[in-house]
ZAMARGU-4260 file (C-alpha; in steps of 0.2 Angstrom, whole numbers, plus 5000, padded with zeros to 4 digits):
<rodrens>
0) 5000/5000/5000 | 5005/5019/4999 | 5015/5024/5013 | 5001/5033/5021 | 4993/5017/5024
5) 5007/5009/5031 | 5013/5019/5045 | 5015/5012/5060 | 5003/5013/5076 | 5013/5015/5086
10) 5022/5032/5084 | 5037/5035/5096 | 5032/5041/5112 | 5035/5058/5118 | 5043/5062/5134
15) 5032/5070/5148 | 5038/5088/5149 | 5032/5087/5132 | 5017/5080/5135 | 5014/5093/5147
20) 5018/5107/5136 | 5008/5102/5123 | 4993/5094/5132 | 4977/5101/5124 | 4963/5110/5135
25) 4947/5101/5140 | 4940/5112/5126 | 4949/5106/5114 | 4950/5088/5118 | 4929/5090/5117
30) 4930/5095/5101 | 4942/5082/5093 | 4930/5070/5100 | 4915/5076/5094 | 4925/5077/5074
35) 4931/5059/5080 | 4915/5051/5082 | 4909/5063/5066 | 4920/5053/5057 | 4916/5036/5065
40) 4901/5039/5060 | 4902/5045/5043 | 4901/5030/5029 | 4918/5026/5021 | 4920/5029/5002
45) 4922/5012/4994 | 4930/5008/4980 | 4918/4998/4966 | 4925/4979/4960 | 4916/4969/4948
50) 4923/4952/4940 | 4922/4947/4924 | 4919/4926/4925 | 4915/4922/4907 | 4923/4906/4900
55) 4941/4899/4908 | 4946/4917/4911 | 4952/4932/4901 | 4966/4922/4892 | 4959/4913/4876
60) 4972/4897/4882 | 4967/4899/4902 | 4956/4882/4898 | 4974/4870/4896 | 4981/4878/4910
65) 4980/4865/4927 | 4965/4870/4937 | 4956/4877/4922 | 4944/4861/4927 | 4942/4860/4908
70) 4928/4846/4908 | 4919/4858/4919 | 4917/4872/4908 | 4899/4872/4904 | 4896/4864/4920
75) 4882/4876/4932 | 4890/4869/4948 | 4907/4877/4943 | 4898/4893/4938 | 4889/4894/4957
80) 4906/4890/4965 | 4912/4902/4956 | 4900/4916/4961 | 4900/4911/4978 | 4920/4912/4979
85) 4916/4933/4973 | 4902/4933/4986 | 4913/4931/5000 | 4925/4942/4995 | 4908/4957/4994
90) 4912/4958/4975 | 4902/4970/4967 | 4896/4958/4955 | 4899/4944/4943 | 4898/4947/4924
95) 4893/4937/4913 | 4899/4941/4893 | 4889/4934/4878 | 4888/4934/4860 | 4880/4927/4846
100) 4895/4923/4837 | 4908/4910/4842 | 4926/4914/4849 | 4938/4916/4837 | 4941/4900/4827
105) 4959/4896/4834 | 4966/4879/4838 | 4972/4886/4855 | 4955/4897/4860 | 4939/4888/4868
110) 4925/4889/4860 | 4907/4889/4864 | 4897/4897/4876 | 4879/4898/4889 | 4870/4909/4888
115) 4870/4925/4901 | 4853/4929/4903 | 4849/4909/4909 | 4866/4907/4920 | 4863/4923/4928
120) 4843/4917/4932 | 4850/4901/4936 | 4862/4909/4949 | 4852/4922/4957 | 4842/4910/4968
125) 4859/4903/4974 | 4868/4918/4980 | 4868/4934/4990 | 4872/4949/4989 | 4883/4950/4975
130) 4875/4957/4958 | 4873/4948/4941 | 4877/4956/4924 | 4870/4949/4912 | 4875/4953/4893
135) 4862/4953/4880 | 4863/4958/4862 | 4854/4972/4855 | 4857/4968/4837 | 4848/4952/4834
140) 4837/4952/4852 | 4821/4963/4853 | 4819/4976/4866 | 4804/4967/4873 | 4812/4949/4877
145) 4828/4960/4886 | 4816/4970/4896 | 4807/4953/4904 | 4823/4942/4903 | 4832/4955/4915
150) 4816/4960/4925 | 4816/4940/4926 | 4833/4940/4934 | 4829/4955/4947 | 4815/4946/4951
155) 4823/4930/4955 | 4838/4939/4963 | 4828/4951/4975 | 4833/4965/4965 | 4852/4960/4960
160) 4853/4962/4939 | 4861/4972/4927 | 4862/4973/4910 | 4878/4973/4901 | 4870/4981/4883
165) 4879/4971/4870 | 4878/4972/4851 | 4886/4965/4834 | 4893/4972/4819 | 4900/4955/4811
170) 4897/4948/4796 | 4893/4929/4804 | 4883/4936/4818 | 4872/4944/4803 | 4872/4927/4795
175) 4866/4917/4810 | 4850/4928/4807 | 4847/4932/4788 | 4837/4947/4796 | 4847/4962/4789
180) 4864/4965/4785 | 4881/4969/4797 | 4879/4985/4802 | 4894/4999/4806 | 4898/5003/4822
185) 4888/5019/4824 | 4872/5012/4814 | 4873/4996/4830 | 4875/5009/4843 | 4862/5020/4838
190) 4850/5004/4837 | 4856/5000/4857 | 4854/5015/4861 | 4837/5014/4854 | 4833/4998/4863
195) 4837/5005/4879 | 4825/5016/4877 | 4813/5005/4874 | 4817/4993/4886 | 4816/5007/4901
200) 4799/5010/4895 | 4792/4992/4897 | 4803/4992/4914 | 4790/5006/4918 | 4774/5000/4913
205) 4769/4992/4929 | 4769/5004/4943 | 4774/4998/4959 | 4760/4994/4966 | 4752/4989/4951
210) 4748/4971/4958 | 4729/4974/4970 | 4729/4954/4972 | 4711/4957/4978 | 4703/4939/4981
215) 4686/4947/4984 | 4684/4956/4969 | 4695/4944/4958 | 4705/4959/4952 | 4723/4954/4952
220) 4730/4970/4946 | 4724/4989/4946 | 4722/4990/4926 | 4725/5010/4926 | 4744/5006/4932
225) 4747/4998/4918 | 4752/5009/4904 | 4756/5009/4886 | 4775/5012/4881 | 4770/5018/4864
230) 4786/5020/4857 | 4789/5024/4840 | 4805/5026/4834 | 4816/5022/4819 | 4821/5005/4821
235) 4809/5000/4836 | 4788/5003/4838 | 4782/4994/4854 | 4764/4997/4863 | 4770/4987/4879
240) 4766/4986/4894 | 4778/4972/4898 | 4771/4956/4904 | 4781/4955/4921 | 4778/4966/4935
245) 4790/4979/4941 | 4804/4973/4947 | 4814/4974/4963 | 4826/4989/4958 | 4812/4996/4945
250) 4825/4999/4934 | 4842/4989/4934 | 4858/4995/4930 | 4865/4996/4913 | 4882/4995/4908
255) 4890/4999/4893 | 4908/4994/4886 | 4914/5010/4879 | 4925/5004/4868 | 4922/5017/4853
260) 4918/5034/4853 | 4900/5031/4848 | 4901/5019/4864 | 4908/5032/4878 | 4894/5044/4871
265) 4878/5030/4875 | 4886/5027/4891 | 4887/5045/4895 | 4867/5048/4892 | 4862/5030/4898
270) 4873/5019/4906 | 4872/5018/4924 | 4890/5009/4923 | 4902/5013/4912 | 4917/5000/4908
275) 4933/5007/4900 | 4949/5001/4894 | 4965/5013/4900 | 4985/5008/4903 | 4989/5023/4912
280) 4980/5033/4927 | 4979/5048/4918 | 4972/5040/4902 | 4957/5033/4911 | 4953/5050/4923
285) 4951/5059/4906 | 4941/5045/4899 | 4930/5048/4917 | 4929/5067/4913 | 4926/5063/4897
290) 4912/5051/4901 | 4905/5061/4914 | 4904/5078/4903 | 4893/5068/4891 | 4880/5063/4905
295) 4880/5083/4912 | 4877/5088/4893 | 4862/5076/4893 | 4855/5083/4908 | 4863/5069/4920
300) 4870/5071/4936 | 4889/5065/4932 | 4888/5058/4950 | 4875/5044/4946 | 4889/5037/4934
305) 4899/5022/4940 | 4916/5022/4928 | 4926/5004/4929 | 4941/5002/4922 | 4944/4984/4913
310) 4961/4976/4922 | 4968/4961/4917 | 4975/4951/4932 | 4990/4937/4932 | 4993/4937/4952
315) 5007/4926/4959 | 5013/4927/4976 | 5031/4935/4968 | 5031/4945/4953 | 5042/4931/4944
320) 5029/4917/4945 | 5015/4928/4939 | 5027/4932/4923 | 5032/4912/4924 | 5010/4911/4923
325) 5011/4924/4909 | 5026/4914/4899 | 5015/4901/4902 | 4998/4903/4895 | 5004/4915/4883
330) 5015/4897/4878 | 5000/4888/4874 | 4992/4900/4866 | 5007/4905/4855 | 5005/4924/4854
335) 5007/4939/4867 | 4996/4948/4879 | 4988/4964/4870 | 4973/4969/4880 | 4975/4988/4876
340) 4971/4989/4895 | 4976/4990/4911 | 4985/4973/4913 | 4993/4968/4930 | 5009/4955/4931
345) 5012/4953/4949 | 5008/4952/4967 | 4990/4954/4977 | 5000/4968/4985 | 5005/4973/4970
350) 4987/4975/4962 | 4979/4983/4976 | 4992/4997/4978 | 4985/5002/4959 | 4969/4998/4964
355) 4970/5013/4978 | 4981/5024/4971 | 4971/5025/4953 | 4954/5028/4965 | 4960/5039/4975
360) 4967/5049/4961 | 4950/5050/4953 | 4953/5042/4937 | 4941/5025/4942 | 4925/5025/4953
365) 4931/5008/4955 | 4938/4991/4942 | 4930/4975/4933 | 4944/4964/4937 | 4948/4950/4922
370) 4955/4935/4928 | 4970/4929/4917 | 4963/4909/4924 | 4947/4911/4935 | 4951/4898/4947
375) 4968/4905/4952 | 4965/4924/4948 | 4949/4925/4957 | 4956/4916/4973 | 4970/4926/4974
380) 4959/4943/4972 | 4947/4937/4986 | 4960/4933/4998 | 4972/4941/4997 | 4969/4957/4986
385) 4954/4962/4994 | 4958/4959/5012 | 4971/4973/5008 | 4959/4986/5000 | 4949/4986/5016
390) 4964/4985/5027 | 4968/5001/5018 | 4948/5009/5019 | 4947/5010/4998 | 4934/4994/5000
395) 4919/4987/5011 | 4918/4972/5020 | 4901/4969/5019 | 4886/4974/5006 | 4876/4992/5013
400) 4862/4984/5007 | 4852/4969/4998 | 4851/4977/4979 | 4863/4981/4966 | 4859/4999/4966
405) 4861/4999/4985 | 4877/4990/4983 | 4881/5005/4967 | 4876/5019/4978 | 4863/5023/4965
410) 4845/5027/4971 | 4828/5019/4965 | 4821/5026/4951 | 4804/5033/4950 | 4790/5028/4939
415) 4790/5042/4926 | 4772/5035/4923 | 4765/5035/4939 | 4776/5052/4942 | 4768/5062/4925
420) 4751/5057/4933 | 4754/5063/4950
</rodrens>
């Protein structure tokens, strides 16, 4: 850690002449008190960690490596114990990647995948605390099927989804549907950003207390708290209302990649989280200011923004044998590490000192951590990465509340329906 968080407790002692020179009166020894227990009592600012646990881990060969548990890799036990491990170390959440494509057709890369909406619904009954991203494509995926696939997972989780907005500009992603043609970056972005919309709406369309129950009458829900999305747009028309019930959250968080220009612009108007890729501090706090100049020019507060920064994590227990990890995987895999990110080569220590220092610099809000090997990597970050953050005060050890939002310090939306009738 910084040497500001290492310094001793126990400060050398001071004779007793001066002691008695400098001893404070009462006054004054009330006051720091009362700013002592102000500051007890005030809630720590916590950094924000999220872990990316789609396929073997971040490296394409991570599935030869030993403890990959290879003939596991589709396996929903290993996917449970695998959340459960990022439960216990208060995790943010667990993120889920998807696509309609397959990996890269390398003899080295796995290939294949579950599907993220279903894992993260077949998870949230069997865990806690910890929040489920979920991607799901915009491209090929109708607003109305994302809206109650993710109000599905809130519901089943008690409020603990998100949606990672994905979409597809490739030619065989195009081909799988015979729909419409592969579209250019800004076209697909436009179309998500579209489908955000939509799916807001449909969030929407069951007020709260929508549901009356009322045995007598037989009415199960209040009719007039229903309401009609109609959106018409260019690429999307949709009536709604949904067909499930408000969820937990009302609206779960979004999160965007912003991986293009087009991309940091969305997030800034719509994405509660924001995931970038930086190598240096001061490359990802301008990718923040820039990020959070877009929301304020969209009329959003720039505080409701949660900014991650993508790291790529090979954590030994000496800077040699991660690189010797490194050497190894990038061995089987016969090429080297580009992630045009923030990639980490070393020790827990090591990680968590970045960790603080880019956080409490301001360039992060906080880091979705890529497991070079899940197994090993996420191990290594629970117990010994994040004991060190909160040693240090940068991270909580326990979640502030029983939702996602809660856990991302972001309030509970209003229903803009129920608000424009009030």
């Amino acid at each position: 850690m910084p040497d500001s968080n290492l310094t001793s407790l126990f400060a050398p002692a001071s004779s007793s002449a001066e002691q008695r020179d400098d001893r404070p009166s009462g006054r004054t020894v009330d006051v720091l008190d009362a700013l002592d227990d102000q500051l007890d009592e005030a809630p720590r600012r916590s950094a924000h960690l999220g872990v990316d646990l789609s396929d073997a881990g971040a490296r394409a060969g991570a599935w030869r490596a030993v403890g990959s548990e290879s003939p596991r890799l589709f396996d929903g036990q290993r996917l449970q114990e695998l959340v459960a491990t990022a439960q216990r170390g208060v995790l943010d959440f667990a993120l889920f990647d998807d696509s309609f494509s397959l990996q890269p057709t390398r003899n080295t890369t796995l290939r294949g995948r579950l599907d993220a909406a279903l894992v993260a619904s077949r998870l949230a009954p069997r865990s806690a605390g910890i929040g489920l991203v979920a991607t799901v494509d915009t491209t090929h995926t109708e607003p109305f099927h994302v809206s109650k696939a993710i109000a599905t997972i809130d519901h089943v989780s008690a409020g603990r989804a998100a949606w990672q907005v994905g979409w597809s500009t490739t030619e065989a992603g195009a081909a799988l549907f015979g729909r419409k043609d592969a579209q250019a970056t800004a076209d697909a972005v436009a179309e998500a950003e579209e489908a955000i919309e939509v799916v807001s709406r449909l969030w929407d369309s069951w007020e709260d207390d929508a549901e009356i129950r009322d045995v007598a009458s037989g009415r199960f829900v209040d009719r007039d708290k229903l309401h009609y999305v109609d959106y018409d747009g260019v690429r999307f028309a949709v009536k709604g209302p949904s067909i499930t019930p408000r969820s937990p959250q009302a609206q779960p968080p979004v999160v965007v990649r912003g991986d293009s220009a087009e991309a940091l612009a969305l997030a800034g108007r719509r994405a509660d989280v924001v995931r970038v890729r930086a190598t240096t501090l001061d490359g990802a706090r301008a990718l923040r200011d820039q990020v959070r100049a877009a929301a304020a020019e969209a009329g959003r507060n720039p505080d409701d923004l949660r900014v991650l920064v993508d790291v790529y994590a090979v954590i030994g227990q000496d800077r040699a044998s991660a690189q010797a990890r490194l050497d190894l995987l990038e061995g089987l895999e016969g090429i080297t590490w580009d992630t045009g990110s923030l990639t980490h080569v070393g020790t827990a220590r090591d990680l968590a000192e970045v960790v603080e220092e880019w956080f409490d610099a301001g360039a992060a809000d906080g880091f979705t951590i890529r497991p070079s090997s899940l197994r090993t990597d996420l191990d290594a970050l629970v117990d010994d990465v994040v004991p060190l953050l909160q040693e240090a005060g940068v991270f909580r050890s326990a979640y502030p509340g029983s939702t996602l939002r809660d856990t991302l310090g972001l309030a509970r939306p209003a229903n803009r329906y129920a608000a424009a009738i009030a």
